[in-house]
C-alpha positions, 0 to 999 in steps of 0.5 A: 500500500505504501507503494502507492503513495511514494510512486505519487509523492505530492502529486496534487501540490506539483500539478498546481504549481504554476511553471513559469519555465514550461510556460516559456518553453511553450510560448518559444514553441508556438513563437510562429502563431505569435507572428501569425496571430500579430499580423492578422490583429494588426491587419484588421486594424488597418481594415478597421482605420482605413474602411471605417468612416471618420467620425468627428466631434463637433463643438459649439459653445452658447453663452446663457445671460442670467439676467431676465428682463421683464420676466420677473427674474433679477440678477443676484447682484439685484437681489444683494442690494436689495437684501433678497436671498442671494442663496436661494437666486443661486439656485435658481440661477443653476435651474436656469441653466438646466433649463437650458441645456433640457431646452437645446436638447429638447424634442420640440428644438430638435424638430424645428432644426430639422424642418428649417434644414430639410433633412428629410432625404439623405443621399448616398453612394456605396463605397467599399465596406461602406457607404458614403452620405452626399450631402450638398454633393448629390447631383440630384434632388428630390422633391417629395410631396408632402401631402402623400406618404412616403416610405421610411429607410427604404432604399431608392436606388438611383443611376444616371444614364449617359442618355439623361435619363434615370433608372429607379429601382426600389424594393420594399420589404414592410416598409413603414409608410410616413406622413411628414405633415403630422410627422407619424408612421402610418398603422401599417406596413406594406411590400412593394417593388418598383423600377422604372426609367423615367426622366429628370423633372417627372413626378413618380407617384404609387400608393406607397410613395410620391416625388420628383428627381431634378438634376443638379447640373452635375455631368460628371456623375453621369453612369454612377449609381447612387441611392437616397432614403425618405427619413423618419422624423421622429427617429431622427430627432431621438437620434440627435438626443441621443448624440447630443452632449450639452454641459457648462464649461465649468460647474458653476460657469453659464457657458455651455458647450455643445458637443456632436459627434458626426461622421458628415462635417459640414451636415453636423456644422449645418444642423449646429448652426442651425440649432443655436440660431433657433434658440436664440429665436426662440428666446427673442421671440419670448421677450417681444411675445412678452413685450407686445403683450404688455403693449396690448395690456395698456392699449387696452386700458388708454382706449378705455381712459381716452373716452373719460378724457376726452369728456372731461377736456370738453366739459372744461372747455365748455365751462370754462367759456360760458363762466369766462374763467381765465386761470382758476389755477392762480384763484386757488394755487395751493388748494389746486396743487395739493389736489394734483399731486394726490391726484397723480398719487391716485392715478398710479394706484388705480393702475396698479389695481387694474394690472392686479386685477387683470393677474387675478382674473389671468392666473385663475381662469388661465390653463395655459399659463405661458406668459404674464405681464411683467410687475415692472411693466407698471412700476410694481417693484414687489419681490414676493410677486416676482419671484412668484412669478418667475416659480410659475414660470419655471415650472411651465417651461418644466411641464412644456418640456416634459410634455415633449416626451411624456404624451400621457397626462396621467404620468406621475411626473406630469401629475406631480408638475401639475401639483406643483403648479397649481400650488404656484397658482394658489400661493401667486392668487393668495399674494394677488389678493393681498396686494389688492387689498393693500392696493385698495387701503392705499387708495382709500386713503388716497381718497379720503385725502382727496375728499378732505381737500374736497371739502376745503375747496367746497367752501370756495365761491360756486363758479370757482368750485366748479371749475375746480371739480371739473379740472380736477377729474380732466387731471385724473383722466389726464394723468392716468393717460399720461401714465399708460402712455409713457409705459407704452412707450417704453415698453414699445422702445424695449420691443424695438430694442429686443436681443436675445438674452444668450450669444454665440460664442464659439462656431461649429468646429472640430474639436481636437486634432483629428477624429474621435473614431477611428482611433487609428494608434489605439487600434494598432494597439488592440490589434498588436494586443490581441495579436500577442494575447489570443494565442498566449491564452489558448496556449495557456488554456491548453497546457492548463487543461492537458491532460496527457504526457508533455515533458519530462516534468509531466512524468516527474509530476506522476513518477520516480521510475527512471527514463531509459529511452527518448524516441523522437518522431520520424515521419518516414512511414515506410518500415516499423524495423528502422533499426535492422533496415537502417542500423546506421540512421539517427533514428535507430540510435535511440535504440542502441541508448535504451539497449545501453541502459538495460545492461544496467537493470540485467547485468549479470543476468543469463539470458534476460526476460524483458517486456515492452509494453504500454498503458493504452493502445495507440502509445507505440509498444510494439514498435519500440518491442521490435526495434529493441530486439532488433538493437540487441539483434545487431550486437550478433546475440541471439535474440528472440521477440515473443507475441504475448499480446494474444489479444491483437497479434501484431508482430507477423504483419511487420515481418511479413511471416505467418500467424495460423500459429504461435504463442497461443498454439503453444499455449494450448498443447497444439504445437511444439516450441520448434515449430512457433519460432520462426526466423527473420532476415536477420540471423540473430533475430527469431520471432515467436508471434502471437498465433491465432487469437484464442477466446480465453486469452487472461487464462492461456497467459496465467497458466503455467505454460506461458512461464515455461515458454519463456523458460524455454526460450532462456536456453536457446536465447541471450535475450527475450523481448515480449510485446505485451498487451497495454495494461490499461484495459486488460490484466494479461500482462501482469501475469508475464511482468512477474518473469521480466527482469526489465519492464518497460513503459512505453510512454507516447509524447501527447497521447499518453494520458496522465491519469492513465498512465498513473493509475497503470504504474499504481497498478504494476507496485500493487501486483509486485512489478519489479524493475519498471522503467519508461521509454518516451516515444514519439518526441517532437522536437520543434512541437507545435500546440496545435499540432500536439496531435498522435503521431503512431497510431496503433489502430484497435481497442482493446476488449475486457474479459475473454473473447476472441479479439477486439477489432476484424481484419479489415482494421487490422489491415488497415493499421498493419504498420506499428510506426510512431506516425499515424 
């Protein structure tokens, strides 16, 4: 039992240490694939850099102005001076910004870039690997009909005949049909084909599709093809969402940087442009809206103040004639000048009340709450109501965006907006109402002070009072007038005078030195990367993961027994006897090596036994048996090589004798030692082959009489070398093993397996097997990892038990040569 345990000694520790040694020797073997592997990976790379379409960073930056003019927004600096809260402006002034980046990036600014642009068709020509976008180089146009749906993603394939005309061939294979004027996909699908050769300037209509080719003038492209696509909008849009990167410069900076990566330059500086001048339209546009509608607020209230005037100057008039009053101003200057200036007092009031009440009315019967009438507009300077104000607004624009990708009103965060908004409204009504109220205090104050002045003048003469009376509700009228008036007049100059609060910085340009993709040095890399990492970690893999006999280390790994002899692989497959058809050749001489080293193991020994013989078939035992034999054969002693692989007799194909008779013959009494040795070409070499194959052969081979055979061939013999049956599948050989002096392993160089080799040796110890030694056959000396393939093949399987073989004649025959080679 302890046998066992010292032929493996730390078996399991050796096989889980990493060699770092093998490691290399493996990878200076496969050094080819190397080679191979690095130019394949950086071949590719330049099939990548050279047939892959540039792609280049566009840049663009927009300066964002935080002050909003007649919105209701003050700047910080505003708010510090006025002791507001500048933190609280901070953050809204960061919202400001987000709000601007979700802006030029929203799907209502995208869709109205692209109407402006007409990217509705694009055009393209095929290159290699690739396909290569025209734009503003086609030298056609297509002009489709708006109204008739067109079929989206569909390839129009378009060649330009010398003749002028224009071949048209279109395959569509459920294809999704556009309307571009509600800018949606119809419900269905359909299939269709059509090829036509029209000319240039005829309209092509079918039920899937309408327009009309029109030539450039560009003679050159004549006899070239090209082809052109109807694009979905929407998908566009999404598309431009997806690539468009908007972020401040800095983190508390209010410049922003638009980034978009493109594979066109000037479409991507196109729609860039594009894009920033529609936001600053969008923001003029918001700043006039709001200014007309100041506008058409006081237009309103002096229509209704000109009628009051008016009847006011000419009952003044009127009176003033039939009374003949002069100057009632210098009869009663005091009493008139205090009544004036209460009276203006009272005018601006009264103003303000209108403008109060016409937010009231707006706020709480307004759904769509998209743009107020500025405070400032009327000289209310109340920061409460601006920032109010200002909240409403945000949260509108927050509900508008939103409302661009979220079309259900019952989403949670449209709910949640909505929630927020009608608190807004709510807190802007309840602040209204004070503001009235405290308003209306004002202005009975103001008229109980008019009515005190009221009463002094009543006490002056009856003409003068009434005149009085009279000049005083034409200056009311006149100063309210005169009030709207100069607010329409500033609010016209700020109309007028309108810019929009953000400016273009920087222009589209390609950021960079050259394209973001490809990245030709980086690709390079990869390629030489994986040109040196692939074949490492299949080498790697495989050798992890072997388990079969490489090296010397692997038998080291599994066993102490002594290596006696390295067969090196020939790939001259024409004789199993290179030893006595070429005792001179390098191939014969890893023979004479083992027959050296045996006298060690036989020394002293008369007429020594020795067997050959393997683990699994398929390792070479019977060819190293003959070549062996045939090694002490050619020292002039005589020598015998007995067939005791009864199972699958072998020996007599190879020298080409008969095998009606042999081992198993004499085995069973039916024939004489005399008559089963048979003599070679060489006069020191006889052969004693296997004989027919009996049906019990486990038996035959533990019976006395096979240990009498060798006995006998002692006497006539200096040398007895038995091929012996693999000990991996049947028992046979151990019977034989006990009368060696020398037994030999035959070990084959990535076939042999190392479990079964283990197990094999494991097995001789138990059944008292002495004198066990290994011989590596079939070496490679420039082995390739994927070429570890067999090299000898021993062409048969072994059977278990009693039976009468393991394969038919047509394999035998078929496998009749016991080389190292397959």
């Amino acid at each position: 039992m302890n046998t066992e345990n010292n032929n493996t000694p730390n078996n399991t520790e050796n096989e889980e240490t990493f060699d770092l040694k093998n490691l290399v020797r493996l990878f200076g073997e496969n050094l080819h694939w190397f080679i191979l592997c690095t130019v394949i990976g950086l071949g590719i790379a330049w099939a990548v850099n050279h047939y892959t379409i540039p792609v280049y960073n566009m840049q663009s930056s927009v300066l964002i102005n935080d002050e909003k003019k007649g919105s209701g927004l003050g700047s910080i600096g505003a708010a510090a001076a006025a002791g507001g809260d500048v933190s609280a402006l901070m953050g809204s002034a960061s919202k400001t910004i987000d709000n601007q980046v979700a802006i030029l990036s929203s799907y209502s600014q995208i869709e109205r870039t692209l109407k402006e642009l007409n990217f509705q068709v694009s055009y393209y020509t095929d290159q290699f690997l690739h396909h290569q976008e025209l734009y503003k180089d086609c030298p056609f146009t297509v002009l489709f009909d708006t109204t008739h749906v067109q079929p989206v993603n569909v390839k129009f394939y378009v060649k330009l005949s010398p003749s002028g005309k224009i071949k048209l061939k279109v395959e569509g294979k459920k294809a999704l049909v556009y309307n571009y004027q509600t800018n949606h996909a119809s419900d269905y699908k359909s299939s269709f084909t059509f090829e036509k050769e029209i000319i240039p300037g005829e309209m092509v209509r079918t039920p899937q599709f309408a327009f009309t080719l029109m030539m450039n003038g560009n003679d050159t492209a004549k006899g070239n093809e090209y082809y052109f696509t109807f694009n979905n909008t929407d998908e566009q849009i999404k598309q431009y969402q997806k690539i468009l990167a908007i972020a401040p410069v800095k983190k508390e900076a209010t410049l922003l940087v638009i980034n978009m990566p493109s594979t066109n330059v000037r479409k991507a500086e196109d729609f860039m442009n594009k894009l920033t001048e529609i936001y600053l339209r969008r923001n003029l546009e918001k700043k006039n809206r709001e200014a007309k509608m100041t506008i058409d607020f006081i237009n309103g209230e002096l229509s209704n103040i000109s009628d009051s005037l008016h009847r006011s100057e000419t009952q003044r008039q009127a009176y003033q004639t039939a009374n003949q009053i002069v100057n009632p101003e210098v009869q009663t200057s005091e009493m008139y000048k205090a009544i004036t200036d209460v009276q203006q007092e009272k005018a601006t009031l009264m103003a303000q009340q209108k403008y109060f009440n016409y937010l009231h009315n707006y706020v709480r019967q307004s759904s769509h709450l998209n743009s107020i009438v500025a405070p400032s507009a009327l000289d209310i300077k109340d920061e409460l109501l601006n920032k109010l104000i200002l909240n409403l607004n945000e949260l509108n624009l927050q509900k508008s965006m939103l409302s661009t990708t979220i079309k259900s009103k019952d989403h949670p965060l449209i709910k949640k907006i909505d929630a927020q908004i009608e608190s807004a409204k709510a807190n802007l009504l309840e602040n209204t109402k004070n503001l009235m109220h405290n308003n209306q205090v004002a202005l009975n104050q103001t008229s109980s002070r008019l009515a005190q002045y009221e009463g002094q003048a009543s006490k002056m003469p009856a003409i003068q009072r009434t005149s009085f009376d009279i000049d005083r509700k034409f200056n009311l009228n006149n100063e309210i007038y005169t009030f709207l008036l100069q607010k329409r007049a500033d609010e016209q100059l700020t109309l007028a005078s309108n810019t929009p609060d953000n400016e273009i910085v920087d222009e589209p340009i390609i950021a960079g030195a050259g394209p973001v993709s490809p990245k030709k040095s980086i690709n390079y890399l990869i390629g030489l990367l994986l040109g040196l990492f692939i074949p490492a970690i299949i080498i790697f893999l495989k050798d992890f993961f072997n388990t079969s006999i490489i090296t010397r280390d692997d038998i080291k790994k599994i066993t102490d027994k002594p290596i006696i002899g390295k067969v090196y692989h020939n790939d001259d497959g024409s004789s199993n006897q290179m030893v006595l058809n070429n005792p001179n050749s390098p191939s014969a001489e890893p023979f004479r090596a083992i027959r050296t080293r045996l006298a060690f193991y036989i020394r002293g020994k008369e007429c020594p036994v020795i067997l050959v013989t393997s683990s699994f078939p398929g390792e070479g035992k019977t060819f190293c048996a003959m070549n062996i034999a045939s090694a002490f054969a050619l020292t002039g002693k005589k020598t015998v090589l007995v067939g005791y692989d009864l199972r699958k007799p072998r020996i007599y194909d190879d020298f080409n004798v008969r095998n009606d008779f042999g081992a198993s013959t004499y085995l069973i009494g039916q024939s004489t030692l005399d008559e089963v040795i048979q003599h070679t070409d060489h006069p020191s070499l006889d052969l004693v082959t296997a004989g027919p194959v009996p049906p019990n052969p486990g038996e035959l081979l533990s019976d006395p009489k096979a240990h009498e055979l060798i006995t006998e061939l002692q006497k006539r013999y200096q040398y007895v070398v038995i091929d012996s049956a693999p000990v991996g599948l049947v028992a046979d050989t151990f019977e034989v093993a006990k009368y060696a002096d020398a037994n030999i392993f035959v070990v084959r160089q990535s076939y042999t397996e190392k479990a079964g080799l283990q197990g094999c040796l494991q097995e001789a110890e138990s059944n008292q097997i002495q004198n066990i030694s290994l011989v590596v056959n079939d070496i490679k000396i420039k082995k390739s990892f994927y070429n570890y393939g067999s090299g000898y093949g021993y062409g048969y399987g072994y059977g278990y038990g009693y039976g009468y073989g393991y394969g038919d004649n047509q394999s035998d025959k078929k496998s009749k040569h016991l080389h190292h080679k397959k």
